[in-house]
C-alpha positions in Angstrom: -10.3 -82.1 -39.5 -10.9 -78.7 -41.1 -7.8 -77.2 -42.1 -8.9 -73.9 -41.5 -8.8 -74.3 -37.6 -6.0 -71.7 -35.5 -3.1 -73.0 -34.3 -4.9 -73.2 -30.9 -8.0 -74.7 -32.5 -5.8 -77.5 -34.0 -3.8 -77.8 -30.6 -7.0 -78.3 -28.4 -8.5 -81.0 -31.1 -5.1 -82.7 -31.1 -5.3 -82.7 -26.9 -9.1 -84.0 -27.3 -8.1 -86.4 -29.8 -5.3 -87.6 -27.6 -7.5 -87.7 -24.6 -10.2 -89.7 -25.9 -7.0 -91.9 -27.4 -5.9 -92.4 -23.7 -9.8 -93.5 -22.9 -9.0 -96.4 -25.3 -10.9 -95.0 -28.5 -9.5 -95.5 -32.1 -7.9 -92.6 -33.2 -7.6 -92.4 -37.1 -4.3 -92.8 -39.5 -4.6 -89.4 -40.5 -5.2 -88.0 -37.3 -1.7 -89.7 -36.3 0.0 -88.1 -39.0 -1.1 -85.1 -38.1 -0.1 -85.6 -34.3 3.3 -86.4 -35.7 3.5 -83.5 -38.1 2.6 -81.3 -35.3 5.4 -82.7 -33.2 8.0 -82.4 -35.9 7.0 -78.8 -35.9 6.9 -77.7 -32.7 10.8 -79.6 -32.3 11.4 -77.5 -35.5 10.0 -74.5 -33.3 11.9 -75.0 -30.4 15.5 -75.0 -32.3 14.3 -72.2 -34.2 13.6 -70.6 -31.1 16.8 -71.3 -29.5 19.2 -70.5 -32.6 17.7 -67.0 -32.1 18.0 -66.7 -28.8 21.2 -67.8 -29.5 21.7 -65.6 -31.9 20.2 -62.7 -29.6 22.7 -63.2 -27.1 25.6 -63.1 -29.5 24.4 -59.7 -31.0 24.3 -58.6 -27.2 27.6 -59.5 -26.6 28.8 -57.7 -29.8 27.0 -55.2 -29.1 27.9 -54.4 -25.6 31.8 -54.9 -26.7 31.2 -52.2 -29.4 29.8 -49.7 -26.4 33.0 -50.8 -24.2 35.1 -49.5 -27.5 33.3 -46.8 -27.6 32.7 -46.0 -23.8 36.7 -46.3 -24.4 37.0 -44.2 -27.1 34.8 -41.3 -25.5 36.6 -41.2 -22.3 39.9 -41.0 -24.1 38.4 -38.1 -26.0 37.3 -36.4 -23.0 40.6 -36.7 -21.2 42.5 -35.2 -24.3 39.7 -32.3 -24.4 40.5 -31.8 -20.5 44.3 -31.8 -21.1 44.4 -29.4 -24.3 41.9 -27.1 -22.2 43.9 -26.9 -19.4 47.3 -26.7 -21.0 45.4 -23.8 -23.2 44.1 -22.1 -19.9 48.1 -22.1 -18.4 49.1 -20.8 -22.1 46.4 -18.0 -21.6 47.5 -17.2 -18.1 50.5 -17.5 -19.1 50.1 -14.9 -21.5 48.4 -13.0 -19.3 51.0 -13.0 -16.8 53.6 -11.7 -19.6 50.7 -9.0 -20.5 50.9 -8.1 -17.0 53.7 -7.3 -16.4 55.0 -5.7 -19.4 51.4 -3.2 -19.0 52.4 -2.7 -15.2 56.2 -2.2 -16.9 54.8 0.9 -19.1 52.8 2.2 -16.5 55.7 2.4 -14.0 58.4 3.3 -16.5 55.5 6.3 -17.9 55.9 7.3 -14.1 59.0 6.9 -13.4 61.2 9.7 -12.4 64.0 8.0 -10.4 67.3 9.2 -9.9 69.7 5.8 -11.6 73.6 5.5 -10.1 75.1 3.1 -12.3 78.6 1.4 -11.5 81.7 4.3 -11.8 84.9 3.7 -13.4 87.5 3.7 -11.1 91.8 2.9 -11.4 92.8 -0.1 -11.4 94.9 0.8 -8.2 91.0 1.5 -6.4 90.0 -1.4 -7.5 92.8 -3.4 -6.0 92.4 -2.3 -2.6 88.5 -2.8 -2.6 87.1 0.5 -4.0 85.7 -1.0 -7.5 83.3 0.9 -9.2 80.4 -0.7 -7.7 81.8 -0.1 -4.5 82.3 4.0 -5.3 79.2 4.2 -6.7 77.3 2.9 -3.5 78.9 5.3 -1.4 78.0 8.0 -3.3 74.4 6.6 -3.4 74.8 6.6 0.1 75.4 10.3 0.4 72.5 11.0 -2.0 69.8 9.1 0.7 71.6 11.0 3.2 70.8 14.3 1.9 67.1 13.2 1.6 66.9 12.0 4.8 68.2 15.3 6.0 65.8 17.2 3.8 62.1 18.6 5.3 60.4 19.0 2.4 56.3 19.0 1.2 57.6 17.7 -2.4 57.6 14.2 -3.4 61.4 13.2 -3.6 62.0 11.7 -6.2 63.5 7.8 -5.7 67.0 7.1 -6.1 68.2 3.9 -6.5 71.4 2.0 -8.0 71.2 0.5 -12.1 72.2 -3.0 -10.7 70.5 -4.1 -7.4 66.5 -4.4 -9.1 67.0 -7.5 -11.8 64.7 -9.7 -10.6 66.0 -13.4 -12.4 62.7 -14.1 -14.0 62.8 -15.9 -17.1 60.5 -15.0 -19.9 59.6 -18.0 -22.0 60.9 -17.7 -25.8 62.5 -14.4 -25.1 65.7 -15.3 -23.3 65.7 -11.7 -21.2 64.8 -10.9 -17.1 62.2 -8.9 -16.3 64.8 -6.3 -14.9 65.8 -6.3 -18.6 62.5 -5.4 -19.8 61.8 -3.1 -17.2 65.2 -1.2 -17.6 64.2 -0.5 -21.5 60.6 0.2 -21.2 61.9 3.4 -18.7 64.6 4.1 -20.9 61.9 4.4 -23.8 59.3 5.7 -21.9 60.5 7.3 -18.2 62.3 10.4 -17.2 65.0 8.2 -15.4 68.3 10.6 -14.7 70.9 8.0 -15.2 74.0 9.4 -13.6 77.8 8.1 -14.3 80.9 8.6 -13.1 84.5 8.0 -13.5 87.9 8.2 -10.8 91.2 9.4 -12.9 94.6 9.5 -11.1 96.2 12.3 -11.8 99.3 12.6 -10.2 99.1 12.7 -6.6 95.3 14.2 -7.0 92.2 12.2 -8.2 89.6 13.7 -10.2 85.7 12.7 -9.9 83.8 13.3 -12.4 80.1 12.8 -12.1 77.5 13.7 -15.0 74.0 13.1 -15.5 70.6 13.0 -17.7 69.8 16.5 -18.6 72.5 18.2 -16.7 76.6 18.7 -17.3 79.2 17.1 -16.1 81.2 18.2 -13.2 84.8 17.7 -11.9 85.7 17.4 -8.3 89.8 17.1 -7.2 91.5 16.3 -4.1 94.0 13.8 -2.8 92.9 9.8 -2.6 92.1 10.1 0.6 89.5 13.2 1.0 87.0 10.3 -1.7 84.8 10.5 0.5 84.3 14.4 1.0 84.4 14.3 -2.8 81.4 12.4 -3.1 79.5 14.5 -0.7 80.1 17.3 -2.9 79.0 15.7 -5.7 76.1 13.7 -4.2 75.2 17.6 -3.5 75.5 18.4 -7.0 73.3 15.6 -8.5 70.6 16.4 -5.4 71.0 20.0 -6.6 70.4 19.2 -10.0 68.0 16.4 -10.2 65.9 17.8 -7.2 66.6 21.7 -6.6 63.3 22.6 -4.5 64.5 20.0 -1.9 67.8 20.4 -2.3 67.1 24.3 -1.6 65.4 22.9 1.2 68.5 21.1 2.4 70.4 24.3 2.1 68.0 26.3 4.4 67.9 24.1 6.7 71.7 23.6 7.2 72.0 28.3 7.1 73.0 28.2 3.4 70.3 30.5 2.2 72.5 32.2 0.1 73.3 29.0 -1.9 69.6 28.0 -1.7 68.9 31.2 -3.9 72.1 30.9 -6.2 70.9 27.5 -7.4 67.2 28.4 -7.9 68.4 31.5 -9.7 70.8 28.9 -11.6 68.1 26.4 -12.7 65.2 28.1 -12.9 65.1 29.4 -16.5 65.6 25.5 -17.6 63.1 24.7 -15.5 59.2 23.4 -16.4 56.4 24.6 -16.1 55.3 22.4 -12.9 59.1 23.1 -10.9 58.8 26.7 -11.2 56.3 27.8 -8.7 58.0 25.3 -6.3 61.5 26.7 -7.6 59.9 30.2 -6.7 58.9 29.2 -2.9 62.2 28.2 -2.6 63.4 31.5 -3.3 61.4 33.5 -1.1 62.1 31.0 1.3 65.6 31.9 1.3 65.0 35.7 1.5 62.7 35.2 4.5 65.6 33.2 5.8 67.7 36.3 5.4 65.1 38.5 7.0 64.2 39.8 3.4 60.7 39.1 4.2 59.3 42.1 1.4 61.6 40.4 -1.3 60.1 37.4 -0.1 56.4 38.6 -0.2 56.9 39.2 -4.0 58.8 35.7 -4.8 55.5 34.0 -3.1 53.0 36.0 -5.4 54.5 34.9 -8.3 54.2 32.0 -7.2 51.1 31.8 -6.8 50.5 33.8 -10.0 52.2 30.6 -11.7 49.9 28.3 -9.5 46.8 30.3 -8.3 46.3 26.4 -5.8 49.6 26.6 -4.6 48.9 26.1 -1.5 52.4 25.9 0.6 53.0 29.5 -1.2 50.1 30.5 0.8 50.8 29.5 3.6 54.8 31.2 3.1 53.3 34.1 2.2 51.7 34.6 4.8 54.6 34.2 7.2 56.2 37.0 5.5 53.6 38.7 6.0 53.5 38.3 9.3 56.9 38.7 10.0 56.6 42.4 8.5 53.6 42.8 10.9 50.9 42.6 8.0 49.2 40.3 10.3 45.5 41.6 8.8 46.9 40.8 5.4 48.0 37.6 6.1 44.4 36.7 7.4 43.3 37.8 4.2 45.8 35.5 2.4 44.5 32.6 4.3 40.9 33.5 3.6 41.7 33.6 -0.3 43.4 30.1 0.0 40.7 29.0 2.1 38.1 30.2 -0.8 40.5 29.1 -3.5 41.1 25.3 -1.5 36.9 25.5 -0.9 37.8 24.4 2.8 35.0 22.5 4.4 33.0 21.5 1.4 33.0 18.3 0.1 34.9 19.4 -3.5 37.9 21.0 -1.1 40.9 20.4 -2.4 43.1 17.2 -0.9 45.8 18.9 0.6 47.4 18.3 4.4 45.8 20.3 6.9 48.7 21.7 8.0 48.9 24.5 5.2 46.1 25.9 7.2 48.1 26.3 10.4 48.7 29.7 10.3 44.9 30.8 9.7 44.0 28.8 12.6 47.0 30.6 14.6 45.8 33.5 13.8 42.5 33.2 14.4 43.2 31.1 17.9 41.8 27.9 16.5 44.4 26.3 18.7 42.9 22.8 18.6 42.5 22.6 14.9 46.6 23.6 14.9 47.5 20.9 17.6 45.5 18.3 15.3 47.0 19.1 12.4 50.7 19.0 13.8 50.3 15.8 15.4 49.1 14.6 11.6 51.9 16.0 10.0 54.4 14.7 12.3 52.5 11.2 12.6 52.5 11.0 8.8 56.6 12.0 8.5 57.9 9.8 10.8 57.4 12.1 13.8 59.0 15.0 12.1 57.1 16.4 10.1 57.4 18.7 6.9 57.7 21.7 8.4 61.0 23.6 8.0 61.5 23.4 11.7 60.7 21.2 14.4 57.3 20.4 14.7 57.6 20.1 18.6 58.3 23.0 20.0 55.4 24.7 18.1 52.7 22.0 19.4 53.8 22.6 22.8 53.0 26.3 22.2 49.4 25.4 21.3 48.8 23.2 24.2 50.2 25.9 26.3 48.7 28.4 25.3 45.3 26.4 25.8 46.6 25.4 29.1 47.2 21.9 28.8 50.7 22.8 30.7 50.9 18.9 31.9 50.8 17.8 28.1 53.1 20.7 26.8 55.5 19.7 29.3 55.9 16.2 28.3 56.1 17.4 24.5 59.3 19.1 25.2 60.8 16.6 26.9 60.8 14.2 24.4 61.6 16.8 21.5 64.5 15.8 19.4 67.5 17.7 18.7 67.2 19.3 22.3 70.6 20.3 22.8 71.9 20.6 19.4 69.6 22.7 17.2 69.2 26.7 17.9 65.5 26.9 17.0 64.7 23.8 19.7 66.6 25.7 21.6 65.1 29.0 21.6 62.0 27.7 21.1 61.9 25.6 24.3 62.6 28.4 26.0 59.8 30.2 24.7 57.3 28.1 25.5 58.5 27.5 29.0 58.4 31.4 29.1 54.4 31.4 28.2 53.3 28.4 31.2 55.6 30.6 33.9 53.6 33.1 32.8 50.5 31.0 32.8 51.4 29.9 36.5 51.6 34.0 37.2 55.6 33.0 38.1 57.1 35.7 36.7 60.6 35.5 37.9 61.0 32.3 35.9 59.0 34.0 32.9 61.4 36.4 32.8 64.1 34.3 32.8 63.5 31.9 30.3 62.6 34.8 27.7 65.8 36.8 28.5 67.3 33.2 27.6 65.2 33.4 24.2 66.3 37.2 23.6 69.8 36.6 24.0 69.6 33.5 21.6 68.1 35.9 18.6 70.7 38.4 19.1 73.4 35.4 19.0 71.6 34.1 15.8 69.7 36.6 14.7 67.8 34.2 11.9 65.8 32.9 14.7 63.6 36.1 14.5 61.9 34.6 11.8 61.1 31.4 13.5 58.4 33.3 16.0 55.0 34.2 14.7 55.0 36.8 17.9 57.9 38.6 18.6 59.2 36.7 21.9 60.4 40.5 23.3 56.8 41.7 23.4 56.3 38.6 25.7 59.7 39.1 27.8 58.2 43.1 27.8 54.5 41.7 29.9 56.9 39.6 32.1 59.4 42.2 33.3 56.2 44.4 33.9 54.5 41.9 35.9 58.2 40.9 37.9 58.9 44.9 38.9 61.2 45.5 36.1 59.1 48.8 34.5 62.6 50.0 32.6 63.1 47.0 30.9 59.7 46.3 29.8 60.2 49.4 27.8 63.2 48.5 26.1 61.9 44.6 25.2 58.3 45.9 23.9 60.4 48.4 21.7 62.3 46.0 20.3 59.2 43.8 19.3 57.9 46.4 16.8 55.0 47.1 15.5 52.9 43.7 15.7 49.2 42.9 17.4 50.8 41.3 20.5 53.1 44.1 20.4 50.3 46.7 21.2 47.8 44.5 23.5 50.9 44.5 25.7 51.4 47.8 25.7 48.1 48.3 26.3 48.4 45.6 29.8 51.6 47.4 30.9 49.8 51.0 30.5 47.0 49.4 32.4 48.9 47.9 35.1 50.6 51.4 36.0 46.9 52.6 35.8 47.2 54.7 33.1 44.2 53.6 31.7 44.2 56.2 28.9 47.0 55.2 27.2 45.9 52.0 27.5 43.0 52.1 25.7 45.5 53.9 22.9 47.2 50.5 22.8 43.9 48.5 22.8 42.8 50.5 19.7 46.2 50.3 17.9 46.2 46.9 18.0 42.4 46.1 16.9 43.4 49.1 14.2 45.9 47.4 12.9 44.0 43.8 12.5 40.6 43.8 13.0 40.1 40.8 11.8 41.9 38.9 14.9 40.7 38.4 18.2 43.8 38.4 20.6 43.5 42.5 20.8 39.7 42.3 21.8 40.6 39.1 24.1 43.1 42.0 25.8 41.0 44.9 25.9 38.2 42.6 27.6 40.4 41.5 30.1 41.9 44.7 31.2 38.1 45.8 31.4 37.3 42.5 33.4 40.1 43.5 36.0 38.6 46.8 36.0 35.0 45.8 36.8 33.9 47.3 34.0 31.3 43.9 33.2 29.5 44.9 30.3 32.1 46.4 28.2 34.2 43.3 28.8 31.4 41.1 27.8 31.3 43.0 24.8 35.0 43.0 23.8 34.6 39.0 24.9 31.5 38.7 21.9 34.2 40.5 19.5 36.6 38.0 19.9 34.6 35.3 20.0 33.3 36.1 17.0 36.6 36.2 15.3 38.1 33.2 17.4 34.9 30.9 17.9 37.4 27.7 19.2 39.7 29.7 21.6 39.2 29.3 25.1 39.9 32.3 26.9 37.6 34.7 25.6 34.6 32.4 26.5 36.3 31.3 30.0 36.4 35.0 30.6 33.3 36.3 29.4 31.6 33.4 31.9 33.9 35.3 34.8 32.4 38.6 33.5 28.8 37.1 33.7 29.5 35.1 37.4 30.7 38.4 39.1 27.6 40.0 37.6 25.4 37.1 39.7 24.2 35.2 36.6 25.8 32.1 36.9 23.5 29.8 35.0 25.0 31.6 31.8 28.5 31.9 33.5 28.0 28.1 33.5 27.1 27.7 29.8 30.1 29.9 28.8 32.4 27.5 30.7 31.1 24.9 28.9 31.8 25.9 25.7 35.2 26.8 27.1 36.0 23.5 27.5 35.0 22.3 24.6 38.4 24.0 23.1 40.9 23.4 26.1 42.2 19.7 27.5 42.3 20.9 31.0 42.7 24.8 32.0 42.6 24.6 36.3 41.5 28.2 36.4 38.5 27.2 34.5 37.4 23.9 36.5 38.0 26.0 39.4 35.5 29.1 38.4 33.2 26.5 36.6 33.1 24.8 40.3 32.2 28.0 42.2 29.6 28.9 39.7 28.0 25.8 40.1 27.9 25.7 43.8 26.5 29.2 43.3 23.7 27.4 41.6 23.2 25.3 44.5 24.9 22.2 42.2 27.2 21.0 45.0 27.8 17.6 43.6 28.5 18.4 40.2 31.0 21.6 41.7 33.1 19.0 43.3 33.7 17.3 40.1 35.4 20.4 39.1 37.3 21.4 41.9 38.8 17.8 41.8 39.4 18.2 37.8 41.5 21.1 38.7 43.6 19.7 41.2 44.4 17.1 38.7 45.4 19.7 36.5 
């Protein structure tokens, strides 16, 4: 056989040799040994074969167990790597946390400004009995929230707590302090905290209080043990006086101590900053408007002003002097330069309540922008307001004097301090003066202003509290009731004001002497030109009169100087409907109601109009409007 055959080759001759074996042929010696040799071969092929497989499988299993280890290995890796990120992610809010706080700490200690009462030293016969020094100096923080409370006051007040109530028991890792510790340094080091003190000594049969403050001196108060109490009220007022003296003047006013308010402005003010004097110098004039000083007054408010050109409550002050010394023009002038200066009604106005513009609006008969802005001011102050004086009274003077009798009614009656405080008083009567009047009952008109008058002569600070003298009013009532003698005497003692000479001017006209009345009429548009209530009454007198087209004229005037007050256009629509053109006596009606909640007169004119214009459906509206009224 050639030994250059393949493996195969040699494989298919062996089969053929073996074949033709099996068919009983003679196979040769050597092609035995051959047969044998490839036998031996192929058995030393198949252990072969198997010791690698063998072998194979034992790599596979070390293998496999080194990618358990591994697999082991890997995951133990990951779960550290999980563990050291996490615990590094609570480190870093951790950190953050701290960072926190102690940046919110230095931004509220860099605006801080509160008013600290730490614990007083007391005897050890106080303490005994339950007055410690803790105890002491909680009721004298109680007399200091007292006198806020009691204060009416446009100036932030500033917050007075106690030194020992705010430690808040958080631990700060590694640093062994609360955060009331850190917070307490970072406004000692960086706030305008007034920490006040204070110490009880016996001293015989009297005890002296002491009480002293940051930035202030100390001051004694002495009295027997048991009059404590009235000794802390005195010095609560002291520390209020010191650490806030605009409210605190405030607090004086309010309570008929003008002549204190103005000793401790004149006191304080030459220590005083830069930002505390204007407010320092409202105060004063407030005082000596109090005191019926108003031209004193006039010149504290400029200087204000000159101090802060956007002051804007001196504006507003000023402008009650004014008006109070019958400037009324100039005080609309006032209110136009604030309302230039404040860039009222444009987007860059100045943020400031609404309410500083009350007086413009009252004097230019934008009664609904005034109602709005009380009810704001009184919402946003806990139904009080910031006025110096009740809010009430002069809201239900705006409704009535747009008619809205039904709602100014209902204000009064659930005005505070009804029975206790002279202005409610007074004013009460003063507005249920102007709806008699409204309802043409004069009797009863009369009546409740007589009350008013003999209130301001009783207290004669009340004056200053009316933007109209209330005499000029009582003066058109006892016309109107028959009483032609004491008209004269009330409109005399109004003085010279706008309301003052319009009434005049509908007293003349009701005796008919129409000359003089026209006198009056002129006087009062003379003296502010820029109003409209003395065109409002020199129209209606012509109205009465007949005279159509000059009342429609003296109607435009006002109008134009009072665009949201109702009565001229209610009454320029009468002048128009009794000259037969009631489609514009309609339009005029409608813009009249735009500025009124509900004025019967007018629903009941509108109505006739309207069924003038053959509108019968849309008449009855009216007529039933009016008898809801």
């Amino acid at each position: 056989m050639n030994d250059n055959l393949s493996d195969n080759d040699k494989g298919l001759a062996a089969s053929l040799a073996l074949g033709k074996a099996g068919k009983g042929q003679k196979i040769s010696a050597r092609t035995a040994d051959y047969l044998d040799e490839q036998i031996a071969l192929s058995r030393i092929q198949r252990e072969h074969l198997e010791h690698t497989r063998t072998l194979h499988e034992e790599n596979l299993k070390l293998q496999s167990k080194v990618l358990r280890s591994q697999h082991k290995q890997l995951r133990s890796q990951y779960l550290h790597d999980r563990m050291r990120t996490v615990y590094q992610s609570v480190l870093s809010l951790v950190a953050l946390a701290v960072l926190a706080v102690i940046v919110y700490g230095v931004i509220d200690a860099l605006r801080d400004q509160s008013v600290v009462v730490n614990q007083f030293q007391v005897p050890p016969g106080f303490a005994a009995v339950g007055n410690n020094g803790t105890v002491v100096a909680s009721d004298f923080l109680d007399q200091l929230h007292i006198l806020q409370v009691a204060t009416r006051s446009q100036q932030t007040s500033l917050v007075v707590q106690d030194a020992w109530s705010n430690d808040i028991k958080l631990q700060v890792p590694n640093l062994h302090v609360t955060i009331g510790d850190i917070r307490r340094n970072l406004n000692d080091w960086l706030g305008h905290e007034i920490q006040i003190n204070g110490d009880v000594v016996q001293q015989g049969t009297q005890i002296a209080f002491t009480v002293r403050g940051t930035g202030f001196i100390a001051k004694t108060f002495s009295g027997a043990p048991n009059t404590l109490p009235a000794l802390l009220t005195s010095a609560a007022e002291y520390v209020y006086g010191q650490a806030e003296p605009y409210n605190f003047a405030n607090y004086l006013e309010e309570h008929d101590r003008d002549a204190d308010a103005i000793t401790l402005v004149q006191e304080v003010y030459p220590a005083a900053s830069a930002r505390d004097r204007p407010w320092l110098m409202n105060a004063w004039g407030n005082g000596l408007a109090d005191l019926n000083q108003n031209a004193a007054a006039v010149d504290k408010y400029r200087e204000a002003l000159r101090l802060n050109p956007k002051f804007w409550i001196a504006y507003a002050n000023l402008q009650n002097a004014q008006i109070q010394l019958g400037e009324q023009e100039a005080a609309y002038q006032t209110g136009l330069s604030m309302e230039q200066h404040a860039r009222r009604g444009s987007w860059f106005g100045a943020h400031m309540p609404e309410l500083y513009y009350s007086n413009q609006d009252q004097l230019r008969m934008d009664l609904p922008a005034v109602h709005q802005e009380l009810v704001a001011d009184e919402t946003a102050h806990s139904g009080q307001g910031t006025l110096t004086n009740q809010e009430t009274q002069l809201d239900a003077e705006m409704l009535t004097r747009m008619h809205a009798l039904r709602q100014a009614v209902f204000i009064l009656q659930t005005a505070p301090s009804a029975g206790s405080d002279h202005y409610v008083m007074a004013a009460t009567h003063y507005v249920q003066g102007l709806m008699a009047l409204d309802q043409h009952n004069y009797p009863q008109a009369v009546n409740e202003l007589e009350d008013v008058d003999t209130m301001i002569t009783q207290f004669p600070m009340l004056q200053s509290d009316f933007n109209s003298p209330p005499q000029c009013t009582l003066g058109l009532a006892e016309e109107l009731a028959g009483h032609p003698v004491k008209a004269d005497m009330a409109i005399a003692k109004g003085g010279s004001f706008v309301d003052c000479y319009s009434f005049k001017g509908d007293i003349a006209a009701h005796r008919g002497n129409w000359l003089q009345a026209q006198k009056d009429y002129s006087a009062a548009v003379v003296l502010a030109p820029s109003l409209p209530q003395p065109y409002e009454s020199w129209g209606l007198a012509l109205l009465r009169r007949g005279d159509y087209q000059n009342a429609i004229i003296r109607f435009q005037q006002a109008n134009q100087r009072g665009p949201h007050w109702c009565d001229p256009l209610k009454y320029w629509g009468d002048a128009l409907a009794a000259q037969g053109n009631y489609k514009d006596a309609v339009k005029k009606y409608a813009l009249a109601a735009r500025y009124t909640p509900g004025w019967r007169a007018l629903e009941l004119q509108w109505g006739e109009a309207l069924d003038k214009l053959g509108r019968h459906s849309d008449a009855l509206m009216h007529y039933h409007a009016a008898q809801t009224e």
